[in-house]
C-alpha positions as CSV (number, residue, x, y, z in Angstrom):
1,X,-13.6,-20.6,-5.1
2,X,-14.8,-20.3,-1.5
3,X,-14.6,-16.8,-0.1
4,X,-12.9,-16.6,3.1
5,X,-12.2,-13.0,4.5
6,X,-9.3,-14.2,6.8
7,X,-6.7,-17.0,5.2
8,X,-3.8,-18.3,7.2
9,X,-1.5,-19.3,4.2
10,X,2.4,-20.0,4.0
11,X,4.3,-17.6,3.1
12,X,5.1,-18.4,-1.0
13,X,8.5,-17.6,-2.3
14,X,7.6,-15.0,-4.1
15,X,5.8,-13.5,-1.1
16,X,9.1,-13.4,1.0
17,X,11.2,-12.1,-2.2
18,X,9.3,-9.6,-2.3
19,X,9.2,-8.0,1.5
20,X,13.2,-9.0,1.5
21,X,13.3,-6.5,-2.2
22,X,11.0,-3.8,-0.5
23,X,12.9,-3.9,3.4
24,X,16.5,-4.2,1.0
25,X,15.5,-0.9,-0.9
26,X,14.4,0.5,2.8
27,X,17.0,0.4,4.1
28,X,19.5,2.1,1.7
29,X,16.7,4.6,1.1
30,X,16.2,5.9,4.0
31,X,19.7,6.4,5.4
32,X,20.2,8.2,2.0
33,X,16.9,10.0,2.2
34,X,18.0,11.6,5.8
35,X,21.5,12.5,4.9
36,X,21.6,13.2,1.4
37,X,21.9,17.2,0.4
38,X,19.8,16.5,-2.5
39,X,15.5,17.2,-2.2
40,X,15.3,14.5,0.3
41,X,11.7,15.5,0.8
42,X,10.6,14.3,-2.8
43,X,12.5,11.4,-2.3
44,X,10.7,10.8,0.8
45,X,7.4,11.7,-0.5
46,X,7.7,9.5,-3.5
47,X,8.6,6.1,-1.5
48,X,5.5,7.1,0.6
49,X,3.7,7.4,-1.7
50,X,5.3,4.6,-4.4
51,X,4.5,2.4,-1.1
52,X,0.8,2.6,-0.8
53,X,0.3,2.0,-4.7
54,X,3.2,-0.8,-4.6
55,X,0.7,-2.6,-2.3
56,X,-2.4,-2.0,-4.1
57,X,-1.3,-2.7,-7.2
58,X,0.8,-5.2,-7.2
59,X,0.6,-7.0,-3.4
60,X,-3.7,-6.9,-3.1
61,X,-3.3,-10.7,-4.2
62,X,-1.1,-11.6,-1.5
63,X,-2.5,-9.4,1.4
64,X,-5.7,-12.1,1.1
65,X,-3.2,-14.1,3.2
66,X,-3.6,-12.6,6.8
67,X,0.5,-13.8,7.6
68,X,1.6,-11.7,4.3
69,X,-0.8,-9.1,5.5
70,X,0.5,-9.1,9.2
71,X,4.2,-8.2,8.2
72,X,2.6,-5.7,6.1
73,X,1.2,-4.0,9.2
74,X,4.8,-4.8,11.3
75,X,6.2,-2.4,8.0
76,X,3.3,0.2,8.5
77,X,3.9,0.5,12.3
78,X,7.7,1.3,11.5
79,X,6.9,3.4,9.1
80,X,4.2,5.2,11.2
81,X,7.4,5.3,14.3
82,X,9.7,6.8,11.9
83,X,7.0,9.4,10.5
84,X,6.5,10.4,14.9
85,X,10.2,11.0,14.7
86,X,10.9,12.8,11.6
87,X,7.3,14.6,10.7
88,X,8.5,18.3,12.7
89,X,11.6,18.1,10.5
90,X,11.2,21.2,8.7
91,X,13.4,20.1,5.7
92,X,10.4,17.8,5.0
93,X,7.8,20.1,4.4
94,X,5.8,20.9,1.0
95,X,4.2,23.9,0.2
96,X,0.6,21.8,1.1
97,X,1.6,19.2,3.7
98,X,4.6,17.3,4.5
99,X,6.9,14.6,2.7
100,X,6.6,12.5,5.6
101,X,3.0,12.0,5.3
102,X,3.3,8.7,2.8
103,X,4.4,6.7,6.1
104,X,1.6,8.0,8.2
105,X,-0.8,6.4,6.1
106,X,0.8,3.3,5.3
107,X,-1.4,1.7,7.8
108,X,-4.2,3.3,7.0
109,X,-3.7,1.8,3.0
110,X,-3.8,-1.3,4.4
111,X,-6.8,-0.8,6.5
112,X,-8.6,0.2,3.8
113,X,-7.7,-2.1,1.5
114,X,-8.8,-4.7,3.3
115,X,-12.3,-2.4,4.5
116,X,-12.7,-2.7,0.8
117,X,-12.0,-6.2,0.3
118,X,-14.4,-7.2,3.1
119,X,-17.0,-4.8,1.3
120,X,-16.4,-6.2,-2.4
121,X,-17.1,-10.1,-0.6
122,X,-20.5,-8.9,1.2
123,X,-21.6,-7.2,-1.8
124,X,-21.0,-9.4,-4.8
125,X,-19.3,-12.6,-3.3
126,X,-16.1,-12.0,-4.9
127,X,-12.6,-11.1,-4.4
128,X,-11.4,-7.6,-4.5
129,X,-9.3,-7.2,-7.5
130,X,-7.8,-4.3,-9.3
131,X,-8.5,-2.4,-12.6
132,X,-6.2,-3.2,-15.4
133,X,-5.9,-0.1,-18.2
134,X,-7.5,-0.3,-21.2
135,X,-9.2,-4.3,-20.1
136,X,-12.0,-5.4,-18.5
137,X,-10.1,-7.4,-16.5
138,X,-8.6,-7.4,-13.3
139,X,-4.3,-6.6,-13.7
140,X,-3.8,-10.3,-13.2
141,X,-6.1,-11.3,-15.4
142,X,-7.8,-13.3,-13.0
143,X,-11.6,-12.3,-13.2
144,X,-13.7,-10.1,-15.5
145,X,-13.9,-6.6,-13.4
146,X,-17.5,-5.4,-12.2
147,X,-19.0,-1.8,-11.2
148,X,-18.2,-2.5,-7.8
149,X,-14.1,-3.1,-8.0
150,X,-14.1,0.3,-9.8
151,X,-15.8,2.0,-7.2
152,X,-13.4,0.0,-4.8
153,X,-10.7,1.6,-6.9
154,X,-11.6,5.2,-7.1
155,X,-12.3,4.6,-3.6
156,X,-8.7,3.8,-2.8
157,X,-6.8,6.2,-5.0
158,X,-9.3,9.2,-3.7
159,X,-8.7,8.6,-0.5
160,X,-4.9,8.0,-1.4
161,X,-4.5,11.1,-2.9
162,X,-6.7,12.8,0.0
163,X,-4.5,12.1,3.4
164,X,-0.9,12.7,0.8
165,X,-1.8,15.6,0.0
């Protein structure tokens, strides 16, 4: 498998399924979110945060393709536009932070996911994949995992937890 960082691939069906799903559930979320008169702020908070591990988890296959990754970014500058315009909102504050903080860093998930994907193919010439529970494989099953993709992991989800909270 040759390793190159930055791959201009078609969109696969799946791939487009699955922005149309996430932009569908946007978009009834967040009218809902801002006028609803239950805890909008956990709401909030959870798709924030529900978004960041959505990618990592399940999308770090398809952000390889630089297109799929590029709409990803066009998602993280809204989200980052409606976080400037919502983030003073003092219905959205937590006792440590804000609930608003989730679309802030949706860019910066992506950024570092693929800082960490670049790292994983200068150290050990492979793909950055992530840890399945309980296996030594990745949660695709497509290669054995290594030292390195755990690091890469507890990278992520420290740093995750770090700017959300």
């Amino acid at each position: 498998m040759e390793n190159k960082y930055i791959r201009f691939e078609k969109l696969s069906k799946w791939n487009i399924i699955t922005v149309f799903s996430y932009l569908l559930i946007s978009f009834f979320l967040f009218p809902y979110c801002l006028n609803s008169k239950f805890e909008r702020k956990d709401i909030l908070f959870m798709y924030g945060l529900g978004t960041q591990l959505f990618i990592y988890f399940f999308q770090y296959r398809a952000l390889r393709n630089f297109n799929y990754f590029l709409i990803w970014i066009v998602i993280g500058i809204i989200h980052f536009f409606i976080f400037i315009g919502i983030k003073d909102d003092p219905q959205f504050a937590l006792a440590h932070g804000n609930a608003t903080l989730g679309l802030r860093n949706t860019i910066i998930s992506l950024a570092l996911f693929q800082f960490l994907r670049f790292m994983s193919l200068i150290i050990q010439d492979k793909e950055f994949v992530v840890p399945s529970k309980g296996s030594s494989y990745d949660l695709f099953f497509e290669r054995k995992l290594t030292i390195i993709d755990v690091i890469c992991f507890i990278i992520f989800m420290g740093v995750t937890i770090f700017l959300i909270l």
